[in-house]
C-alpha positions as semicolon CSV with decimal commas, in nm:
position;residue;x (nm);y (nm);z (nm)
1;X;-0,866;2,982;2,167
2;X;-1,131;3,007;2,420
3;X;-1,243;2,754;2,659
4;X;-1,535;2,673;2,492
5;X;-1,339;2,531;2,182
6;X;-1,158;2,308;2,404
7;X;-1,445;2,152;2,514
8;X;-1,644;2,109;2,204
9;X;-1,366;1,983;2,042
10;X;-1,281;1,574;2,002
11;X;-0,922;1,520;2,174
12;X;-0,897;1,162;2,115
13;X;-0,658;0,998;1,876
14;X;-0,705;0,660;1,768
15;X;-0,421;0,397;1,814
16;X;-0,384;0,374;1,423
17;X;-0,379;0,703;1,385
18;X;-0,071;0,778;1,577
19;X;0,084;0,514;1,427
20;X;0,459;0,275;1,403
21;X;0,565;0,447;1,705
22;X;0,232;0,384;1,924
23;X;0,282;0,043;1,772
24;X;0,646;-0,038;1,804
25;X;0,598;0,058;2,181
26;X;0,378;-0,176;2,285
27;X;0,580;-0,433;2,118
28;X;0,843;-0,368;2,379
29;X;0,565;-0,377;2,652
30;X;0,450;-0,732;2,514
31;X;0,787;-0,833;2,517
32;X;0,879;-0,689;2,876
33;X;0,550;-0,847;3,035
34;X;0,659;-1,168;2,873
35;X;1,046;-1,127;3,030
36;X;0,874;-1,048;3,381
37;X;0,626;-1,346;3,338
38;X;0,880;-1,582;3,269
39;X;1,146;-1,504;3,558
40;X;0,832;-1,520;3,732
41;X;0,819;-1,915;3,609
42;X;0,514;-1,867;3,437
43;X;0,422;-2,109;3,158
44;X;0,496;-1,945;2,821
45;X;0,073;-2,091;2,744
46;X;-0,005;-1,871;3,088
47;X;0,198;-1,601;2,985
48;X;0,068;-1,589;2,667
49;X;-0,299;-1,621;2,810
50;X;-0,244;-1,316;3,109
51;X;-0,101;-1,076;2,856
52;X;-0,378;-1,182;2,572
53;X;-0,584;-1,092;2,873
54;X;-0,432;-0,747;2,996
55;X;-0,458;-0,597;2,594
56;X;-0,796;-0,776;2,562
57;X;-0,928;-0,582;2,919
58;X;-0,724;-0,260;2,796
59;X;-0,903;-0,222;2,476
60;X;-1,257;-0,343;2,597
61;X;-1,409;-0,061;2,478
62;X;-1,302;-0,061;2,087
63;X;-1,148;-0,308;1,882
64;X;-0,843;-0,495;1,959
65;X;-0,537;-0,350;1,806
66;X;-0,326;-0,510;1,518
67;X;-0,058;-0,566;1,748
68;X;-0,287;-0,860;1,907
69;X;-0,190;-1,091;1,734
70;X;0,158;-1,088;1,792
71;X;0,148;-1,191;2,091
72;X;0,211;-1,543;2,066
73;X;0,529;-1,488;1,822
74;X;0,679;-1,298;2,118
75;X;0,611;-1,483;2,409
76;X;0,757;-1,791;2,188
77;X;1,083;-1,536;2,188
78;X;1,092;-1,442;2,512
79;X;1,075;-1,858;2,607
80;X;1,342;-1,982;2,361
81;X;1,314;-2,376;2,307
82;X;0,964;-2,386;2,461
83;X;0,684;-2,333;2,203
């Protein structure tokens, strides 16, 4: 394919189009950032907030992603006893 193509071409893949995998992995980043925040004696409200935060500033330029609002479900995980 010549050089050209490459460049004329669209090499972006949305985040629902590469789908449960893409998904599922950022689950486990939700959930790590929540582990971190909380040895870190964050609040699980500031925790919740700062990663709410870090997805909304990630995806600024499109729309949030589905996995937005699952945020609070996990941090309430991570924080067992604390809702």
């Amino acid at each position: 394919m010549p050089f050209q193509d490459y460049i004329s071409q669209s090499h972006t893949i949305s985040p629902t189009a590469q789908g449960e995998k893409y998904i599922q992995m950022h689950l486990e980043e939700i959930a790590d950032r929540g582990r971190i925040l909380r040895d870190l004696n964050f609040l699980p409200e500031d925790a919740q907030r700062k990663i709410e935060l870090e997805i909304a500033w990630e995806y600024e330029l499109s729309q949030l992603p589905t996995f937005y609002s699952q945020v609070k479900e996990i941090v309430n995980r991570i924080y067992p006893g604390r809702k």
